[in-house]
N, C-alpha and C positions, 0 to 999 in steps of 0.2 A: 504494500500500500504506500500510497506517495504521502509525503508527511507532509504537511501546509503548513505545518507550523514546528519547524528549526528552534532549540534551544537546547539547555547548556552547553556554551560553544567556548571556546578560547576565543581570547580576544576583546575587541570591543563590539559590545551588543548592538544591535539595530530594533530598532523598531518600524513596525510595516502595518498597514490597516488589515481591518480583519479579512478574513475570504467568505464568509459563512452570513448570512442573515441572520438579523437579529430576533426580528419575528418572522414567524415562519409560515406566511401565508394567511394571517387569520385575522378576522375582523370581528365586531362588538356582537356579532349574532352565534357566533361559536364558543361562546363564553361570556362570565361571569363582568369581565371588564369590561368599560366602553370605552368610544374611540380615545377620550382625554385620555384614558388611565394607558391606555396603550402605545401611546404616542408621546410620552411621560415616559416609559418604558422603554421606549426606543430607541429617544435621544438622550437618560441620562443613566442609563444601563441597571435603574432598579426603581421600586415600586411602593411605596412606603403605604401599608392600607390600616389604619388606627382601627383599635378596636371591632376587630375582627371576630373575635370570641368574646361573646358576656361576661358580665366579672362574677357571675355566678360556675357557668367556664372555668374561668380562672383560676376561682378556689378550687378545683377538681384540681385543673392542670399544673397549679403549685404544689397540692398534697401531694400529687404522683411524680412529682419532680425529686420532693424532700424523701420521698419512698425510694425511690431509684439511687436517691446517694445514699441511703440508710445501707440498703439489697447489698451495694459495693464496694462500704468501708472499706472491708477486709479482704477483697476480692483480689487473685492473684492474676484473674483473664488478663488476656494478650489484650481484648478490647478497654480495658480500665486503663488509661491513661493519668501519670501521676507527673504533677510538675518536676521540674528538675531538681529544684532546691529542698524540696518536702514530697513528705507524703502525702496530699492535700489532692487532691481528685483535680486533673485540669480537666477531661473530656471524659464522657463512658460512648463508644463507639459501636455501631451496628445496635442500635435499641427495635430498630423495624422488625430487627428477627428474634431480639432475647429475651423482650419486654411487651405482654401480653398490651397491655394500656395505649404503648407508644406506638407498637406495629399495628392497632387500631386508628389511631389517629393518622398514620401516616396516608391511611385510606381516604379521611376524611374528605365528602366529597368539595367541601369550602377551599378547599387547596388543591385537591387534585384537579379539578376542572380549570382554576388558573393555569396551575402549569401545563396542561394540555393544551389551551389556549394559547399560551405564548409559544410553545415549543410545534405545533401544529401535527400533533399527534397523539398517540397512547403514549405514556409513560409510565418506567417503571421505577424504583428507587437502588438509584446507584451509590450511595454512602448518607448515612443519620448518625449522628451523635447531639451527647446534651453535652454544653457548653458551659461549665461553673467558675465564674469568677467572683469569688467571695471578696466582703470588704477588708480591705486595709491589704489585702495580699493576693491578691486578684494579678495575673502575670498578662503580658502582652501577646499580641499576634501582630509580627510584622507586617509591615505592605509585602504585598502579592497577588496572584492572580491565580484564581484554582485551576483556570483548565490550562495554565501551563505548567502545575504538577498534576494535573488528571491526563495530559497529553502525553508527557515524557514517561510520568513511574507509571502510570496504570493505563496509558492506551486507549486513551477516551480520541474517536479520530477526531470528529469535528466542532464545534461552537454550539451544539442543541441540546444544553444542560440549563437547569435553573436552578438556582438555590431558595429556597425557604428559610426561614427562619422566624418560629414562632417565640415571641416575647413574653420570657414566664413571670419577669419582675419589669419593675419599671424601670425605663432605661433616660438616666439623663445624661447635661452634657459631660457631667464629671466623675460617672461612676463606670468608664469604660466601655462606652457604648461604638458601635459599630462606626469605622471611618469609612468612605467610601468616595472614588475620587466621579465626579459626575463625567458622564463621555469616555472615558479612559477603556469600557470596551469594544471601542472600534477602533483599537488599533493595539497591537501585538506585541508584549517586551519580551525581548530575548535576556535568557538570564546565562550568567558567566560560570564554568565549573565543570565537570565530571559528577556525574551522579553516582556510588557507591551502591554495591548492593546494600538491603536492607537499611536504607538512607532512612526509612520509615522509624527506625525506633529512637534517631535522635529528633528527626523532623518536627516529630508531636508533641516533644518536648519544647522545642527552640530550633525553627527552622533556620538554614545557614546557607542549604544550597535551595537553586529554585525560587530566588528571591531578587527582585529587580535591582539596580546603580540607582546614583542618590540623581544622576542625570538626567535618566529616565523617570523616574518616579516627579520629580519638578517640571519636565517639561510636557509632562499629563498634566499635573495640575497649572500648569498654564496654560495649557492648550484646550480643558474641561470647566477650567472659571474656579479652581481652589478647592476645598472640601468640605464637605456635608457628613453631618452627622445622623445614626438610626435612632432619634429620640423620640420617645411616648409610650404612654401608659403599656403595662400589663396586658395581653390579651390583642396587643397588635402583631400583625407579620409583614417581613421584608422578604418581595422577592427579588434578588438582584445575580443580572447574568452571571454566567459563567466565567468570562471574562473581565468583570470587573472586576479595579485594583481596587483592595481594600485591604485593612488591618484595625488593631483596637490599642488603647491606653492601659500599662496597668491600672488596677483600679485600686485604691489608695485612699477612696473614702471611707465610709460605713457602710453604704448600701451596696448590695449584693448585683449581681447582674448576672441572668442566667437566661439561656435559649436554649427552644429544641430545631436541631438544624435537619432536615430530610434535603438531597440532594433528589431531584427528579431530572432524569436519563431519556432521551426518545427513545424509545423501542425500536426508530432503525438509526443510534449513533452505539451501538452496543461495544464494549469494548475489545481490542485487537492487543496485538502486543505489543509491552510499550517501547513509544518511541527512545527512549534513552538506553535502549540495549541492556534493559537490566531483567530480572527477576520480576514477575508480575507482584506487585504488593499484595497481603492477604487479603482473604475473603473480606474481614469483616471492616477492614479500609473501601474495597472496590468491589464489589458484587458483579461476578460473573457467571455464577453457577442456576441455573433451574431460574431464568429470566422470563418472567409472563408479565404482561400489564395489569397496569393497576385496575380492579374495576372499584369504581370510587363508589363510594359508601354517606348515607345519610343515617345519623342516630345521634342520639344523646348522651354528649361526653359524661354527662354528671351521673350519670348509670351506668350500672355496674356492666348491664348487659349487652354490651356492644356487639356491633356487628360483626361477624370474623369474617377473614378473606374466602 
């Protein structure tokens, strides 16, 4: 397969516009969105929709939040992700498949018909994790761009991934909320380095490689008008491309900041082998094994009895 998209290279990186569409075909009668929201979407590569779940919702989806890091204190899974410095939970990985609650919700059809929409097809979920960043020690996530380590470690071929991200606490501007450079996905940074096998078990920690120049990352945000923060209440979701750069602050105040992130996959961008000639990262990073679409699902998160796949 021809790779569109060259990275970790020696040398001085380039950057080049995308090849791939952003929306894929689809207008306000194939979904959930209307033209604004689409078109909002287009030009600044994410989708910010407030209060998206009730706050009756919400109290569900915090208890099963606080549940889930209860489940994994002591957990020694490859998916339980522990900061560098401490034992402190930074990520719990593959929830769609370990966590009856979460692989519920990732059906939900309030999301999954978005991402269908934008992506202009079935999809299916190619990586979930919850994201914990507690106060006062709450660690950062550099600038980057996921499908240029979804391209290189795991063989994602082309640009028709969306990222989710449901907001379990509230998110403001000082408690390490999500940065995101407006426009910066339509156009491609090449990152510097050799990727390593098994790059994945420092990555999750403190990425180092896969990660854009300080010349690059300035000349998006000059070239996109600066950066935009994911701030608002509890119970909102950001959907934002694939390629968009983004990264977060530690978080250093009191308040907590925590999301459940579901990546949605086209059903025809399924992944190949990756382009950086390494080792496919595991399952519960990239999901390649027994791939079917989602059929999205209406019920009541605050019940017990949800719908199963």
């Amino acid at each position: 397969m021809v790779d569109l998209y060259p990275s970790r290279i020696n040398g001085y990186p380039e950057i080049f516009e995308r090849k791939d569409p952003v929306i894929h075909s689809s207008t306000p009668e194939d979904g959930p969105l209307n033209q604004d929201q689409l078109t909002s979407y287009e030009e600044n590569g994410y989708l910010f929709l407030p209060t998206l779940f009730s706050e009756q919702e919400v109290k569900t989806l915090q208890a099963e939040l606080h549940r889930n890091m209860d489940d994994n204190k002591q957990s020694d899974q490859s998916y339980v992700v522990r900061e560098s410095q401490s034992n402190d939970i930074r990520s719990v990985f593959d929830v769609h498949h370990n966590d009856e609650f979460f692989q519920n919700l990732s059906a939900h059809e309030r999301i999954v018909r978005i991402a269908e929409q934008l992506l202009g097809s079935q999809v299916y979920i190619n990586q979930s994790r919850i994201n914990f960043k507690p106060g006062f020690k709450g660690k950062d996530f550099y600038w980057h761009s996921d499908f240029e380590t979804w391209h290189m470690e795991d063989g994602m071929p082309n640009m028709r991934a969306v990222s989710c991200s449901i907001i379990l606490t509230d998110n403001y501007h000082y408690n390490g909320p999500l940065l995101l450079i407006p426009g910066s996905h339509r156009w491609y940074v090449q990152c510097v380095g050799k990727t390593p096998d098994n790059h994945f078990e420092q990555s999750l920690k403190m990425q180092n490689i896969g990660v854009p120049d300080h010349d690059s990352i300035n000349w998006l945000m000059q070239k996109g008008g600066g950066i935009d923060s994911a701030t608002g209440p509890a119970g909102s979701v950001l959907f934002f491309e694939s390629n968009t750069m983004h990264g977060s602050n530690s978080n250093i105040s009191p308040m907590p900041r925590s999301n459940v992130f579901f990546v949605f996959n086209s059903i025809d961008n399924q992944l190949v082998e990756p382009f950086a000639n390494t080792s496919p990262r595991p399952e519960f990073i990239a999901n390649r094994k027994d791939i079917k679409p989602i059929q999205a699902k209406s019920f009541d998160l605050t019940k017990k009895q949800y719908a199963l796949f």
